[in-house]
C-alpha atoms as an extended CHARMM CRD file, in Angstrom:
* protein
*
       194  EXT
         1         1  UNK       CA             -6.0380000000       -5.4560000000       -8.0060000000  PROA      1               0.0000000000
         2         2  UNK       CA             -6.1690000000       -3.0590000000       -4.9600000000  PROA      2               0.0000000000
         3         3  UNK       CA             -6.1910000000       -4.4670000000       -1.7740000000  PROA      3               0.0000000000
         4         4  UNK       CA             -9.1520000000       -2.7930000000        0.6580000000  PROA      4               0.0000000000
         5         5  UNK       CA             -8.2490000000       -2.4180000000        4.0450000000  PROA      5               0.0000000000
         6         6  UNK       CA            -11.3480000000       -0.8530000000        5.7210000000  PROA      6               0.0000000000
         7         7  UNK       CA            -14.8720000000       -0.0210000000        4.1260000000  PROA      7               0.0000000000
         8         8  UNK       CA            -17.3000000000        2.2950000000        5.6090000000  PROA      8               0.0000000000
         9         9  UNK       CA            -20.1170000000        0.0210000000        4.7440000000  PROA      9               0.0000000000
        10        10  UNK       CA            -20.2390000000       -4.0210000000        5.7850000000  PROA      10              0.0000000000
        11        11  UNK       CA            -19.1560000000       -5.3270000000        2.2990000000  PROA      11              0.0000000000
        12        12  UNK       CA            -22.0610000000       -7.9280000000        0.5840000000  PROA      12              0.0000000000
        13        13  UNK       CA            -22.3970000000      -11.0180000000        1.3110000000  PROA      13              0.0000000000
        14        14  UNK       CA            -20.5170000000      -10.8140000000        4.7740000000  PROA      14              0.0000000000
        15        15  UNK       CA            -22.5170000000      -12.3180000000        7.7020000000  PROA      15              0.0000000000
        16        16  UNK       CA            -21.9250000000      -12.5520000000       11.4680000000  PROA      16              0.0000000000
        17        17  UNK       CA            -19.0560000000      -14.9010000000       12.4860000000  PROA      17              0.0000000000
        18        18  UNK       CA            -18.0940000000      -14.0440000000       16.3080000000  PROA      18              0.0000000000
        19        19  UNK       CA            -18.5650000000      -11.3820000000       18.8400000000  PROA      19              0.0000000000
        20        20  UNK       CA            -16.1390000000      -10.0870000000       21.4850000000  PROA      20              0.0000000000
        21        21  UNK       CA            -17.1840000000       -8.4400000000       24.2460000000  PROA      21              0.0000000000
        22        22  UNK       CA            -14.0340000000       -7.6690000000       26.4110000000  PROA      22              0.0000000000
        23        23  UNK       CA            -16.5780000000       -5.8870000000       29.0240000000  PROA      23              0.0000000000
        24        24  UNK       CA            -18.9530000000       -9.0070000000       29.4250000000  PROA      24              0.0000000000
        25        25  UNK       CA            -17.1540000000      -12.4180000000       28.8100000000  PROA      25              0.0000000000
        26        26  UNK       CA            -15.5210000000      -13.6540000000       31.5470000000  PROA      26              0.0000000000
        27        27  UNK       CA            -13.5290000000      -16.0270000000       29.8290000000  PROA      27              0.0000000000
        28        28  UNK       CA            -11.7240000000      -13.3240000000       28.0430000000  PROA      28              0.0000000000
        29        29  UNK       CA            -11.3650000000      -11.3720000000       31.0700000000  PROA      29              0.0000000000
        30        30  UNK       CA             -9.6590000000      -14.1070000000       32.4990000000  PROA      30              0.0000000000
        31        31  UNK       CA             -7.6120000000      -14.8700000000       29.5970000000  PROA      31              0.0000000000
        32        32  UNK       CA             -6.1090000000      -10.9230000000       29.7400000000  PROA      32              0.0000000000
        33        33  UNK       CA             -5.5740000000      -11.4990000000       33.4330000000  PROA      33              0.0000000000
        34        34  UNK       CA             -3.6930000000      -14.5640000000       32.7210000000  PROA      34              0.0000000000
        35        35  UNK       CA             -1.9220000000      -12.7040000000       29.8290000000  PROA      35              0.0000000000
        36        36  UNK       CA             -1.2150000000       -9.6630000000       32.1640000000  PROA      36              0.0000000000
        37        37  UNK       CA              0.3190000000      -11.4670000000       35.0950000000  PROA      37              0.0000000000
        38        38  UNK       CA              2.7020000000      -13.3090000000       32.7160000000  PROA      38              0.0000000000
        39        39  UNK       CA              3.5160000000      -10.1840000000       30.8270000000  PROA      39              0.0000000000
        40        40  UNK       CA              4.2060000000       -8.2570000000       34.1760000000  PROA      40              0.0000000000
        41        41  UNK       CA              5.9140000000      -11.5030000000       35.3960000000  PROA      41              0.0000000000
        42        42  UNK       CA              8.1350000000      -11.7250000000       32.5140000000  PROA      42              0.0000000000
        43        43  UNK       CA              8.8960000000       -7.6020000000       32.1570000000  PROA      43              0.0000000000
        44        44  UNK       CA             10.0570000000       -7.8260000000       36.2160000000  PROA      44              0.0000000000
        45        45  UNK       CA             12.3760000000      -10.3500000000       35.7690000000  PROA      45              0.0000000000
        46        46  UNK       CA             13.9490000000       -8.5300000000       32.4820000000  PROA      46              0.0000000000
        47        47  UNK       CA             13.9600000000       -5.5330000000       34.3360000000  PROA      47              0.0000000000
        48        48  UNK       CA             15.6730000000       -6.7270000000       37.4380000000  PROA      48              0.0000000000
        49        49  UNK       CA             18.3740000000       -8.1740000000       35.0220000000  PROA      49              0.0000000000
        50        50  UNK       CA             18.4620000000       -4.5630000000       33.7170000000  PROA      50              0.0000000000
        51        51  UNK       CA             18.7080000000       -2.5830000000       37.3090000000  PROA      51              0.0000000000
        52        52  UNK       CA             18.7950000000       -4.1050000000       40.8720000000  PROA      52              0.0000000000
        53        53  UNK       CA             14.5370000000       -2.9630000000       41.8950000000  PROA      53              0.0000000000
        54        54  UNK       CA             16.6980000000       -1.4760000000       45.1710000000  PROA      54              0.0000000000
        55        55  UNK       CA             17.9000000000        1.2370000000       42.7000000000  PROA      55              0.0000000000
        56        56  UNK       CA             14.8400000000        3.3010000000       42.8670000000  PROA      56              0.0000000000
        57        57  UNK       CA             14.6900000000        3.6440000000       46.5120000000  PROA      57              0.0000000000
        58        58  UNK       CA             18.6370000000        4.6210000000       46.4630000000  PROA      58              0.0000000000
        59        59  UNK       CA             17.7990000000        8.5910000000       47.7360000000  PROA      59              0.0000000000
        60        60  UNK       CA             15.6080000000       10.5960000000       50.1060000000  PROA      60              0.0000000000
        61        61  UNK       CA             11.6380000000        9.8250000000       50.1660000000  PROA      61              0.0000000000
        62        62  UNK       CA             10.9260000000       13.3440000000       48.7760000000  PROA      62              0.0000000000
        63        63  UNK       CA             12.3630000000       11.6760000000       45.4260000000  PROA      63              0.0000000000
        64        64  UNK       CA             10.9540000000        8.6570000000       45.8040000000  PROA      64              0.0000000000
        65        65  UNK       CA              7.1850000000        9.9930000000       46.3320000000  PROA      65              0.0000000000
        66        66  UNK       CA              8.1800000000       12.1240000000       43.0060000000  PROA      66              0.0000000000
        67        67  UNK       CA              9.0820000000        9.4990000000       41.1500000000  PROA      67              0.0000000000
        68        68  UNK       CA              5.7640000000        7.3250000000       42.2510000000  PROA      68              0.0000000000
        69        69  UNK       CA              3.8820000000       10.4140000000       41.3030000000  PROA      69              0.0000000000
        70        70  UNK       CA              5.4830000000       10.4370000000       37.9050000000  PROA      70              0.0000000000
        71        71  UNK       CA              4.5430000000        6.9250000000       37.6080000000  PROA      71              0.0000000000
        72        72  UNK       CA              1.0900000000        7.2760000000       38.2910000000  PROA      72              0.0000000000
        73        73  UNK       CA              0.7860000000       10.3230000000       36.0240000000  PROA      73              0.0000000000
        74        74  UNK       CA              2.9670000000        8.9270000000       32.9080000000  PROA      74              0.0000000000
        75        75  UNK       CA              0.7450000000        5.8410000000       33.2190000000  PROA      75              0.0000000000
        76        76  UNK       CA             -2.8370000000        7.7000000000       33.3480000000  PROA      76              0.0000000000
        77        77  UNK       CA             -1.1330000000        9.9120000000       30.1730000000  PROA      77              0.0000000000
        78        78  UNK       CA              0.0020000000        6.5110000000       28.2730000000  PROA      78              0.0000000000
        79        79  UNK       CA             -3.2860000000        5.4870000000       28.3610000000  PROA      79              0.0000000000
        80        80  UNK       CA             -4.5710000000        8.4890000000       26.3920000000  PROA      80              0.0000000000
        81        81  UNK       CA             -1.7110000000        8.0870000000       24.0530000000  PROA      81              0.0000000000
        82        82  UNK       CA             -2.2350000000        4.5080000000       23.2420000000  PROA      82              0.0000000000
        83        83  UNK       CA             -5.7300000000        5.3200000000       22.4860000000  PROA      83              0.0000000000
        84        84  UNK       CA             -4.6070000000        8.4270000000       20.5840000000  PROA      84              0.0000000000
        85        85  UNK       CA             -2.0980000000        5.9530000000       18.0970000000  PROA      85              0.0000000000
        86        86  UNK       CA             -5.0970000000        2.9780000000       17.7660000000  PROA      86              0.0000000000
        87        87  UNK       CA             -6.9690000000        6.5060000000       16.4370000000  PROA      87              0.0000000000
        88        88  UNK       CA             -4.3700000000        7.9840000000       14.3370000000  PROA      88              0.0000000000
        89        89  UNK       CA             -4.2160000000        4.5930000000       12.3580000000  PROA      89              0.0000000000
        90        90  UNK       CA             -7.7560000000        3.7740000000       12.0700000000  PROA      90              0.0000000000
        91        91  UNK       CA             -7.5720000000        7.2100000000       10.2620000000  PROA      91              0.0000000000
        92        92  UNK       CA             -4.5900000000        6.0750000000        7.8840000000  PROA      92              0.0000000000
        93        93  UNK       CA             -7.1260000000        3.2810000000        7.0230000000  PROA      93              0.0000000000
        94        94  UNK       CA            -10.4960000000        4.5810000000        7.2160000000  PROA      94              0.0000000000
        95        95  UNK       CA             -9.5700000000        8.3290000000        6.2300000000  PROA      95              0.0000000000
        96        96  UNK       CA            -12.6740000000        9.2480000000        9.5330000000  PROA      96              0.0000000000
        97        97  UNK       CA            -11.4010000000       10.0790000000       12.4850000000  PROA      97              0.0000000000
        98        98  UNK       CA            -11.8730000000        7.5250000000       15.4350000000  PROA      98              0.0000000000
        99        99  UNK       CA            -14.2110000000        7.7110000000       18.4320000000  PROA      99              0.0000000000
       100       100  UNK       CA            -12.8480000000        7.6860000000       21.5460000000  PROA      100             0.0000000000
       101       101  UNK       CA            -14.5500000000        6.4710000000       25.2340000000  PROA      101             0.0000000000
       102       102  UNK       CA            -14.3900000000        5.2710000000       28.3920000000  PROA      102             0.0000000000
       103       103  UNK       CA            -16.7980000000        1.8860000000       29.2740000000  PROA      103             0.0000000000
       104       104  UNK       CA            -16.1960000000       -0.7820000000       31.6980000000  PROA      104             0.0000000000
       105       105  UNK       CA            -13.1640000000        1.1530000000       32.9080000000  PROA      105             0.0000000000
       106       106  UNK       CA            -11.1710000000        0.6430000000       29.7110000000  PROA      106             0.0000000000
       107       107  UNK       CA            -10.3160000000        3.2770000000       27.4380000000  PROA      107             0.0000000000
       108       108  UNK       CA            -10.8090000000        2.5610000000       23.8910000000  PROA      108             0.0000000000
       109       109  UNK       CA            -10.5090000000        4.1360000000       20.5780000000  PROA      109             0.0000000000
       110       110  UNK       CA            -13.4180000000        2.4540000000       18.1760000000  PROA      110             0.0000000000
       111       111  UNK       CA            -15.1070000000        3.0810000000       14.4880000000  PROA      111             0.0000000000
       112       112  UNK       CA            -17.8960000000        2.5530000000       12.4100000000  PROA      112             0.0000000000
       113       113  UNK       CA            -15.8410000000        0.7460000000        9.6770000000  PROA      113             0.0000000000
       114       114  UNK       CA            -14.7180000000       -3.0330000000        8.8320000000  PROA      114             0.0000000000
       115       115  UNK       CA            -11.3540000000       -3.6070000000        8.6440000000  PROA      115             0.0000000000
       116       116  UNK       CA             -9.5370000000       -6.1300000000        6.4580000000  PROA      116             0.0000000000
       117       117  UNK       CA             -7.2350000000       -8.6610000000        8.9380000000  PROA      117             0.0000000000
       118       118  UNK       CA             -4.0190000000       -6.7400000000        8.2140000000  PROA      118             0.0000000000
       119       119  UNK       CA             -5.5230000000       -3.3630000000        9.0330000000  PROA      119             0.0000000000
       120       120  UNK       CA             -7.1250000000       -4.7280000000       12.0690000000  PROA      120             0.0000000000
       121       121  UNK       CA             -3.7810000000       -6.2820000000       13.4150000000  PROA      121             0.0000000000
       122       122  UNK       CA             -2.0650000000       -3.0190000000       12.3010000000  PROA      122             0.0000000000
       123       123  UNK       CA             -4.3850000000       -1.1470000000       13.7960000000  PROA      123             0.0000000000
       124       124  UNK       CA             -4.3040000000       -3.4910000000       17.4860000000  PROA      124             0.0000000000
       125       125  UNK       CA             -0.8580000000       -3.6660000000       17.9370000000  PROA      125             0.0000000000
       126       126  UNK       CA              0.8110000000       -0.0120000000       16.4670000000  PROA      126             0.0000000000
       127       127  UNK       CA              0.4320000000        1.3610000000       20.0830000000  PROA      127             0.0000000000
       128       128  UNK       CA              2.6250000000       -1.3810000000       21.9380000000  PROA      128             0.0000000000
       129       129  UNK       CA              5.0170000000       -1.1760000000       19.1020000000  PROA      129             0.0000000000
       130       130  UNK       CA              5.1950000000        2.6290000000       19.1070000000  PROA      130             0.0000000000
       131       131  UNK       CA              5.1960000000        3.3230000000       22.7060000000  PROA      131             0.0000000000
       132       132  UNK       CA              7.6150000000        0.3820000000       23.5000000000  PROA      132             0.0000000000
       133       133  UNK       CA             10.1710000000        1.7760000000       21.0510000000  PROA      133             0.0000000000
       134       134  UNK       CA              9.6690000000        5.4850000000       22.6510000000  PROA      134             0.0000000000
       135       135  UNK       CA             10.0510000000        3.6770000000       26.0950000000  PROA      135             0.0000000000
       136       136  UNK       CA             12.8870000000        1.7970000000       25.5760000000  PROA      136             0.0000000000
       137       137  UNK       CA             15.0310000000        4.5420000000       24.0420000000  PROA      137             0.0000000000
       138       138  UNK       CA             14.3130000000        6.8580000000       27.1870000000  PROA      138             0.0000000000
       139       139  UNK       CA             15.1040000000        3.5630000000       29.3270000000  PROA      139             0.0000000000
       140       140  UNK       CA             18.2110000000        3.0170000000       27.6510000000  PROA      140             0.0000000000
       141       141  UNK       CA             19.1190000000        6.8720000000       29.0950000000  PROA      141             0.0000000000
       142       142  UNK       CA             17.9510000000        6.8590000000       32.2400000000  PROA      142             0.0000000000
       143       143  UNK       CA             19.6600000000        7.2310000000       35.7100000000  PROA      143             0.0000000000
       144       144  UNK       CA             19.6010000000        3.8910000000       37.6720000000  PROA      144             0.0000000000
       145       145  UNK       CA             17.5100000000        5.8150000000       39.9670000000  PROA      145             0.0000000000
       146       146  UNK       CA             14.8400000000        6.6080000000       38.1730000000  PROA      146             0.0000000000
       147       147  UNK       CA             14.9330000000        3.1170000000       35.9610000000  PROA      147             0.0000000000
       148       148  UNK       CA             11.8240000000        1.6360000000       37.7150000000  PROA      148             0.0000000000
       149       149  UNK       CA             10.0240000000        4.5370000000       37.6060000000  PROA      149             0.0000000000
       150       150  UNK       CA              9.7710000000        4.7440000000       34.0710000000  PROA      150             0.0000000000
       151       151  UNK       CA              9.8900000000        1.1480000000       33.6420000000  PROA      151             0.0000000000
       152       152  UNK       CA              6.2730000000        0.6460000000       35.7670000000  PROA      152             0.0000000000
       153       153  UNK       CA              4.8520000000        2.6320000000       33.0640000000  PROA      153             0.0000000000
       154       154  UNK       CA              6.3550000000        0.4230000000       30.3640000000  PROA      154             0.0000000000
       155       155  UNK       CA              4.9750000000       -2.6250000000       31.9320000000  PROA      155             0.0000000000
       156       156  UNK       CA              1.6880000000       -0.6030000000       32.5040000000  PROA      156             0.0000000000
       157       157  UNK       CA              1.9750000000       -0.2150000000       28.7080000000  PROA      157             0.0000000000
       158       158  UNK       CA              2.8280000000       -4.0570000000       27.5470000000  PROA      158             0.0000000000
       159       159  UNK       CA              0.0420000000       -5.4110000000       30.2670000000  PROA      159             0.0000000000
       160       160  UNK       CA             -2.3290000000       -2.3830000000       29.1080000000  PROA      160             0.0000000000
       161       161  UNK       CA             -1.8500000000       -4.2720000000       25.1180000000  PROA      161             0.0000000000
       162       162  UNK       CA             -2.9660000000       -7.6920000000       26.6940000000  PROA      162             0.0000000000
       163       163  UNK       CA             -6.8210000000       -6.9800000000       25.0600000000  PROA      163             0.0000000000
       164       164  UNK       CA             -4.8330000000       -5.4990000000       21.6140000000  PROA      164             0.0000000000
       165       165  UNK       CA             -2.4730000000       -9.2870000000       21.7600000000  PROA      165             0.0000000000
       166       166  UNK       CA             -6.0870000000      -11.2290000000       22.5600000000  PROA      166             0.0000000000
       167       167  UNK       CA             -7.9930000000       -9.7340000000       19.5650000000  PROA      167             0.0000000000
       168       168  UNK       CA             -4.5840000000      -10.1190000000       17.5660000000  PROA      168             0.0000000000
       169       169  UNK       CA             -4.9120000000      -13.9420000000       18.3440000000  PROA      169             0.0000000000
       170       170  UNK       CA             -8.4320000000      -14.3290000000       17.2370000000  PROA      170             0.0000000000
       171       171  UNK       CA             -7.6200000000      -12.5680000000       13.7020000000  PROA      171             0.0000000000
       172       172  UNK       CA             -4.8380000000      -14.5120000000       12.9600000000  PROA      172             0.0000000000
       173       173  UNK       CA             -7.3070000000      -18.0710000000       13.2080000000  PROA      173             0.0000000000
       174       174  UNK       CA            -10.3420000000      -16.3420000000       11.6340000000  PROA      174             0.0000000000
       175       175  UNK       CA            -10.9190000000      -16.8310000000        7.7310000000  PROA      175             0.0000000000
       176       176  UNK       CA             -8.7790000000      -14.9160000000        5.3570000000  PROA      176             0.0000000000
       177       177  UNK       CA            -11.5440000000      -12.8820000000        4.1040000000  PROA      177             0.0000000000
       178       178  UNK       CA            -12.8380000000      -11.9980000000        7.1100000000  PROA      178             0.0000000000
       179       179  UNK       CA            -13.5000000000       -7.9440000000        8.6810000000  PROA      179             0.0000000000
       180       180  UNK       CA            -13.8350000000       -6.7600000000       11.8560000000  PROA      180             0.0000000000
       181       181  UNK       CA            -15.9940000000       -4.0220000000       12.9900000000  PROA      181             0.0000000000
       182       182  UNK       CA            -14.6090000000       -2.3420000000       16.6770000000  PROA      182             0.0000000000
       183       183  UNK       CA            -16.5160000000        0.1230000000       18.7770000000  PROA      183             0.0000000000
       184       184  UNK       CA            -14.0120000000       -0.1280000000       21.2480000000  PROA      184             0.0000000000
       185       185  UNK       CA            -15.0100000000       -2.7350000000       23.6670000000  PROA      185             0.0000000000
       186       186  UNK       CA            -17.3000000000       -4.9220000000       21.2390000000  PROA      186             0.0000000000
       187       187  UNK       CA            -15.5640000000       -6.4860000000       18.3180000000  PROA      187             0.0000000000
       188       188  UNK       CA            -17.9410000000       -8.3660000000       15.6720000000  PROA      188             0.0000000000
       189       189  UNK       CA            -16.1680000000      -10.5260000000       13.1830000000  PROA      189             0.0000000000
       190       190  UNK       CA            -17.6630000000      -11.4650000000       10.0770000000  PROA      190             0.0000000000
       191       191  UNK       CA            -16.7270000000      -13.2470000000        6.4370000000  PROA      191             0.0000000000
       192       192  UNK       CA            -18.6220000000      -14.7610000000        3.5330000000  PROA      192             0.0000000000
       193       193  UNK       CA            -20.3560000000      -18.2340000000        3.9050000000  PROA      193             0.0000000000
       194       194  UNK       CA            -18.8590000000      -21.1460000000        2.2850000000  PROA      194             0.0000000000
C-alpha cells in the first residue's frame, strides 16, 4: 500500500480536531518565548565554551560595526531562506509550489494541502536541520573574530524554529491518522472520529 503524505483535497471523513493560531493565542506565544529564551540561553553558553564572547570585539570598531551589519543582514536573509526550504519541501510533498507571506510579523511559507504527520514534521523542522548543518560547517572555519558574528545568526536561526519545534510537539501527541492543513500562521488539525 502507498503511503500519502499530502492531498490537495481534505480526505473523507476527516473533521476538525484543533486550531493553532501562532498570531492570536497567547499561550502559545508565551510558550515560543519560553522556548526562545532557553534556546538562546542554552546556544550562549555552548558558544562561549566554543570562543571567549570578548573575541569579537578583539579589533578596531570599523570591523566591529561590519560585522554587526553582517549580522543583521545574514539574519534578515536567513529568514527568507528558512521560508524558502519549508517551501521547497512542501513542493517535494505536494508537487504545488508554496505561498509565501508576511502576517503578525512572522514570515511564513503555507499551502492549501493536508499533510500526513511525517510530512508535516518533515516539512517543520527541514529548515533548522538544513541551515544548522550549513551554519555549523562555516562556524567550524571561522576566525575567532568573527565567531559571534556568525554565531548570532545561528541562534537567530534555532530561536527563529521555536514555532516549527511547537507545532512539531503537537503532531507528535495528535492521532496517527491525523493531517494538518498550514497557511502559514494558522494550523488546523484534523482526523477521523472514533
Amino acid at each position: 500500500m502507498k503511503r500519502e503524505y499530502a492531498f490537495l483535497t481534505l480526505p473523507e471523513g476527516y473533521e476538525p480536531y484543533r486550531q493553532v493560531r501562532l498570531d492570536q493565542d497567547k499561550r502559545a506565544v508565551t510558550i515560543l518565548t519560553v522556548i526562545q529564551v532557553a534556546l538562546a540561553a542554552a546556544m550562549i553558553f555552548i558558544g562561549v565554551k566554543i570562543c571567549p564572547l570578548d573575541a569579537a570585539f578583539d579589533m578596531e570598531g570599523g570591523r566591529i560595526a561590519v560585522g554587526l551589519a553582517a549580522t543583521l543582514i545574514g539574519s534578515f536573509v536567513y529568514i527568507l531562506g528558512h521560508e524558502w526550504v519549508h517551501g521547497v519541501f512542501i513542493r517535494i510533498f505536494t508537487g504545488k509550489p508554496a505561498t509565501f507571506g508576511w502576517k503578525a510579523g512572522m514570515a511564513y511559507a503555507g499551502s492549501e494541502a493536508y499533510f500526513g504527520r511525517f510530512a508535516y514534521v518533515v516539512i517543520a523542522l527541514a529548515p533548522v536541520v538544513i541551515w544548522s548543518g550549513i551554519f555549523t560547517v562555516l562556524l567550524v572555519d571561522i576566525s575567532r573574530r568573527w565567531f559571534w558574528y556568525l554565531y548570532m545568526v545561528q541562534i537567530f536561526n534555532v530561536m527563529g524554529a521555536s514555532g516549527d519545534f511547537y507545532v512539531t510537539f503537537l503532531t507528535m501527541r495528535a492521532p496517527r491518522e491525523t493531517v494538518i492543513s498550514d497557511n502559514g500562521v494558522e494550523m488546523e488539525f484534523y482526523c477521523k472520529p472514533h
